[in-house]
C-alpha positions as a printed Julia matrix, in Angstrom:
295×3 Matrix{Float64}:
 64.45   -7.84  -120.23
 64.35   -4.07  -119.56
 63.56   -3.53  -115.67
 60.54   -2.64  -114.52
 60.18    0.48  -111.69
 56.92    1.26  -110.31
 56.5     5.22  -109.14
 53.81    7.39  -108.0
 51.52    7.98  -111.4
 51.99   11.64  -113.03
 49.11   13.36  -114.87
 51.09   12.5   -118.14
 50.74    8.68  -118.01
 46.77    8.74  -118.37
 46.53    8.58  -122.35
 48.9     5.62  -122.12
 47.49    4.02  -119.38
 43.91    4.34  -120.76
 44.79    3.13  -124.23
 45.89   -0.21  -122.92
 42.97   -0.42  -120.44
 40.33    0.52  -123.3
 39.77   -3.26  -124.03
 39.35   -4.54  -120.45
 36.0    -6.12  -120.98
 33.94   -6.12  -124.1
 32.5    -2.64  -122.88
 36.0    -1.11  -122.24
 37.13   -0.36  -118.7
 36.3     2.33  -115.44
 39.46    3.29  -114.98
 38.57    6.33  -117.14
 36.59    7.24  -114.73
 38.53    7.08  -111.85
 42.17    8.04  -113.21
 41.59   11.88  -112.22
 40.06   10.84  -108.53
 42.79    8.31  -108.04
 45.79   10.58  -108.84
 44.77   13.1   -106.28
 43.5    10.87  -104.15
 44.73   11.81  -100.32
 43.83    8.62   -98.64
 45.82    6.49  -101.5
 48.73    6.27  -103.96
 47.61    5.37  -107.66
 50.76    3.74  -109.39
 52.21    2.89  -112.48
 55.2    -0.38  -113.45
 57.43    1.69  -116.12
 59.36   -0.84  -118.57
 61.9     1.8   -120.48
 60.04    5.12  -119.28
 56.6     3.94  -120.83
 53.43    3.09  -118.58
 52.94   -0.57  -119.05
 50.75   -1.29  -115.42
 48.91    0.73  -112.71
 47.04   -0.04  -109.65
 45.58    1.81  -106.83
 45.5     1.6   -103.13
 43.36    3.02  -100.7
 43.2     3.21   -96.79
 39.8     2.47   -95.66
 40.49    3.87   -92.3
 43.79    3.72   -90.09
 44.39    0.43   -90.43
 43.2    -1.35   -93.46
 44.01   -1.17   -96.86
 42.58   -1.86   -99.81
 43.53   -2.79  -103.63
 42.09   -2.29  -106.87
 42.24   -1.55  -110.53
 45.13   -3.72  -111.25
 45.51   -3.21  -115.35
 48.91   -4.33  -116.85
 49.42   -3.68  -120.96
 48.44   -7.21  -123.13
 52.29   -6.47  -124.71
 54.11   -6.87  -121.38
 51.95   -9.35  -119.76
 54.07  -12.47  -117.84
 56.96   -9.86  -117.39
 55.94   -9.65  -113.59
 54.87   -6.45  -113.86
 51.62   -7.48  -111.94
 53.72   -8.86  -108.99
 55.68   -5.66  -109.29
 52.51   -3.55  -108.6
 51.13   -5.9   -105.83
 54.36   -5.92  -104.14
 54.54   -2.09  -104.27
 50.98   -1.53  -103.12
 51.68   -3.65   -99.89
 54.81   -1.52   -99.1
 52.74    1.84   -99.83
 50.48    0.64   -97.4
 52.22   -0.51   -95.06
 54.39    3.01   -95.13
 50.78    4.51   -94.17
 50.09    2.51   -91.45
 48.4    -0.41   -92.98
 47.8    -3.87   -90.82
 45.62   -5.39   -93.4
 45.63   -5.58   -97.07
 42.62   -6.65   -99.47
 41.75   -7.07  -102.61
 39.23   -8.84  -104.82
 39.58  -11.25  -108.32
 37.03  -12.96  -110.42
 37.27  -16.41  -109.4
 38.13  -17.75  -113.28
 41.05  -15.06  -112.79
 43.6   -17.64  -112.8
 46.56  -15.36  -113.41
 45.68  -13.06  -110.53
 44.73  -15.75  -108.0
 48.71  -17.59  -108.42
 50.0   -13.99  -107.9
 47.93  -13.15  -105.03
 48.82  -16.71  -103.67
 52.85  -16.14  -104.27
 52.85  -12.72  -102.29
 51.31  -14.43   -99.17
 47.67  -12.83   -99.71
 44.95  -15.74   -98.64
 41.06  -16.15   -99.38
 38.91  -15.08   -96.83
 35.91  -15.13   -98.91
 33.43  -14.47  -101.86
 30.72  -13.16  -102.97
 28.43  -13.75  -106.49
 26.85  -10.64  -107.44
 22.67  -10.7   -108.26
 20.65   -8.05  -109.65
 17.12   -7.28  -108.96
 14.03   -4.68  -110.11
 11.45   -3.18  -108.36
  8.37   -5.4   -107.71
  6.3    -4.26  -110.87
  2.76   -5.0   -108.99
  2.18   -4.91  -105.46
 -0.44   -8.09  -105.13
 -1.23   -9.46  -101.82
  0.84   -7.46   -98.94
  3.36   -9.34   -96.73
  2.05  -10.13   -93.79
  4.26   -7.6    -91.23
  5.94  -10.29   -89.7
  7.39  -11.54   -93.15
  8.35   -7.85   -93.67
 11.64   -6.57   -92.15
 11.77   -3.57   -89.68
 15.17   -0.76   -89.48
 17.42   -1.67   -86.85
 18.13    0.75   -84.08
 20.68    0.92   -81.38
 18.92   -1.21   -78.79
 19.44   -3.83   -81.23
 23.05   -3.8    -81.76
 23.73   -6.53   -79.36
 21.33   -9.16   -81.12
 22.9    -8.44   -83.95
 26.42   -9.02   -83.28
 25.56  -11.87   -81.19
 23.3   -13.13   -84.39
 26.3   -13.03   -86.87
 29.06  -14.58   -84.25
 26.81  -17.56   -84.73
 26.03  -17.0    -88.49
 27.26  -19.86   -91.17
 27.15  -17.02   -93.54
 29.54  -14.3    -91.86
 32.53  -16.52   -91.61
 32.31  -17.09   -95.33
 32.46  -13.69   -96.35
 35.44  -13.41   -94.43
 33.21  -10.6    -91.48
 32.99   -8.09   -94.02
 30.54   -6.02   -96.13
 30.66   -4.89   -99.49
 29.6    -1.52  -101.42
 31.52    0.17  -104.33
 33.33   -3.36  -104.95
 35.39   -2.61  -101.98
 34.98   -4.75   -98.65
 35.2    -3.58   -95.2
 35.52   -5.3    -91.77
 32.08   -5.4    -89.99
 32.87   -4.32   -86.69
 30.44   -2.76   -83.83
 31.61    0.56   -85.01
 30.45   -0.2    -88.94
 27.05   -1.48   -87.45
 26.98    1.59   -85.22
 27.16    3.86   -88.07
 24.8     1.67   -90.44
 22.16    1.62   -87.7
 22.64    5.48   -87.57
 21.92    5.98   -91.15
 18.81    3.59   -91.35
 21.1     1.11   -93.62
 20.3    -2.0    -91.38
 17.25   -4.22   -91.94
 16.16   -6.85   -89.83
 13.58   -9.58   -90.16
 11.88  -10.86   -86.57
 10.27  -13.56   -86.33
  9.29  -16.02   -83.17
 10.5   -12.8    -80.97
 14.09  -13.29   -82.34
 16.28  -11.87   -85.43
 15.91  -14.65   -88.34
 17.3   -12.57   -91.21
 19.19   -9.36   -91.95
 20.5    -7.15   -94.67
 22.76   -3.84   -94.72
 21.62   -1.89   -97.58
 22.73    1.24   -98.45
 21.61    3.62  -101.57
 24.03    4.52  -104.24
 24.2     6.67  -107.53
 26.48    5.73  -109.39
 26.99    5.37  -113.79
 24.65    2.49  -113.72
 21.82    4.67  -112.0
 20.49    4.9   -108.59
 20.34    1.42  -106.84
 20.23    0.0   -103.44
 23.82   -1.51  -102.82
 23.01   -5.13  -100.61
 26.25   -5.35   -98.95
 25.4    -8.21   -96.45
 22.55  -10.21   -96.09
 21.98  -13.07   -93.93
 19.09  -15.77   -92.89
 18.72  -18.46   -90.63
 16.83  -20.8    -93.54
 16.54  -19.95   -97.58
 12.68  -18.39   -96.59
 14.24  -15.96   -94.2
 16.74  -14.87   -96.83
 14.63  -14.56   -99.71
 12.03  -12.37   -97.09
 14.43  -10.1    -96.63
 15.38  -10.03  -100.42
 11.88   -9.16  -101.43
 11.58   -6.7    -98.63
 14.3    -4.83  -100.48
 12.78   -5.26  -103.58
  9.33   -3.85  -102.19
 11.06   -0.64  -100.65
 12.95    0.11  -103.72
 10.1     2.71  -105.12
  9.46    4.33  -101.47
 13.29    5.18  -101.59
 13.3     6.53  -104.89
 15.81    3.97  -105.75
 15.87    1.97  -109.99
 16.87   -1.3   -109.27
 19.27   -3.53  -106.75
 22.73   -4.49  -107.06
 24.13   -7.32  -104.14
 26.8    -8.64  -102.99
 25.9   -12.23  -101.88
 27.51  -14.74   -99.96
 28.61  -17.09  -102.24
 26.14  -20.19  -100.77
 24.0   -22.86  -102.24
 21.66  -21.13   -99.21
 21.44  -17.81  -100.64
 21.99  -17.91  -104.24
 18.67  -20.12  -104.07
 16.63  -17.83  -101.59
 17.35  -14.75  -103.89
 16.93  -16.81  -107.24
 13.8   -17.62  -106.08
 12.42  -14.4   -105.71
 14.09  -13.12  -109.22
 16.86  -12.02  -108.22
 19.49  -12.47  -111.27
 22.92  -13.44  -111.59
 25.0   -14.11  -114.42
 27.59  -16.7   -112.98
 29.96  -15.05  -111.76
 32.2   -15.39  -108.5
 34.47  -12.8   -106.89
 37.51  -13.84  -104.14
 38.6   -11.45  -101.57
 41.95  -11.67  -100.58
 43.73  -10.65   -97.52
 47.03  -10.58   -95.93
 48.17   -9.07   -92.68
 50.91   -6.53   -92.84
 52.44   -7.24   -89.2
């Protein structure tokens, strides 16, 4: 078997790297529309495994801030799949971040991924936690109006403290491994994230019996599938709090000029029900987010 070498990707890989990533999924693939913003990216290195001076993988990594890194678009050609090419790339990415200054690595995988999950397993990467993406609409009729104390209020600094205190004792933080999620990339809630989601009115909190019961960070996004309100965390004591919240979101979604809802919920029984049961959709699926430390 020819070797494989994994380099920096040049402008002149693209049309090879984009034909073998046009049948990704049954609607083709987004690294199309990334490639350009990913080879000039400053804050990351977008690769590509070479077998015999032809593309035949690429990946991209990303710092996140000065610390943490993060992985995506892993795409290796059908023809040169169980080559390790893929194990190549991860093992390439780590080093690249680590050369920047990483401490942390992440990535996410479908959970039916089997391929991806042994690899991610074999270079010492370890789940830290998941998360089942729902879809929602706007309510189409406002009926009777939540009462205001079923309704959720925007957090401000004086409440920072609650907050973190409320998620050290969450059930639900620890299984999304502390961290929130918007553009399918996960970052490490910290006071500093909360700070700066507070700032920009992103933090929702539900108060009942003079104490935080629920919360959400929410942020709007535009992306190709329209302009949506991106649910990157959401939490409740009990399935009513949650699915509160959820609605709360829902009802807001025409004062912020926003189409429809895309979230990233913590894979429980808990919370899948409470949004279900306010019709919130999801089609099944489960996504892992790996870590490992790079020190």
């Amino acid at each position: 078997m020819s070797a494989i070498e994994v380099r920096p990707a040049r402008a002149e890989d693209k049309d090879t790297v984009l034909a073998f990533c046009a049948h990704t999924w049954e609607w083709g693939d987004y690294i199309e529309h990334v490639w350009d913003e990913w080879l000039h990216d400053p804050t990351g290195q977008l690769l590509v495994a070479v077998i015999d001076e032809r593309p035949v993988g690429v990946t991209h990594i990303r710092m996140l801030n000065a610390t943490d890194a993060w992985l995506e678009g892993m795409r290796v050609d059908p023809d040169y799949r169980n080559q390790g090419i893929a194990k190549a790339l991860n093992t390439a990415s780590l080093e690249e971040a680590m050369r920047r200054g990483a401490t942390n690595a992440r990535l996410a995988t479908e959970s039916t991924n089997d391929a991806s999950i042994h690899i991610m397993e074999s270079i010492h990467m370890r789940q830290v936690g998941s998360f089942a993406p729902f879809t929602a609409q706007p309510i189409a009729t406002e009926g009777k109006r939540q009462p205001s104390s079923d309704s959720t209020q925007l957090a401000t600094l004086d409440d920072l403290d609650e907050i973190i205190d409320y998620m050290n004792a969450s059930n639900t933080f620890p299984a999304v491994g502390g961290l929130y999620y918007v553009g399918f990339t996960a970052y490490e809630i910290t006071a500093q994230l909360l700070k700066e989601h507070i700032a920009a009115q992103h933090i929702y909190l539900l108060r009942r019996w003079d104490r935080i019961d629920g919360l959400a960070i929410a942020e709007p996004r535009n992306d190709r599938q329209g302009k949506r309100l991106s649910i990157g965390y959401i939490d409740g004591m009990t399935i009513e709090a949650i699915s509160l919240v959820a609605y709360d979101l829902r009802r807001r979604l025409a004062t912020l000029g926003l189409e429809s809802i895309y979230a990233y919920a913590p894979d429980l029984i808990l919370v899948r029900d409470g949004l279900a049961g306010i019709e919130y959709e999801w089609n099944g699926s489960v996504f892992y987010t790996y870590e490992r430390s790079l020190v």
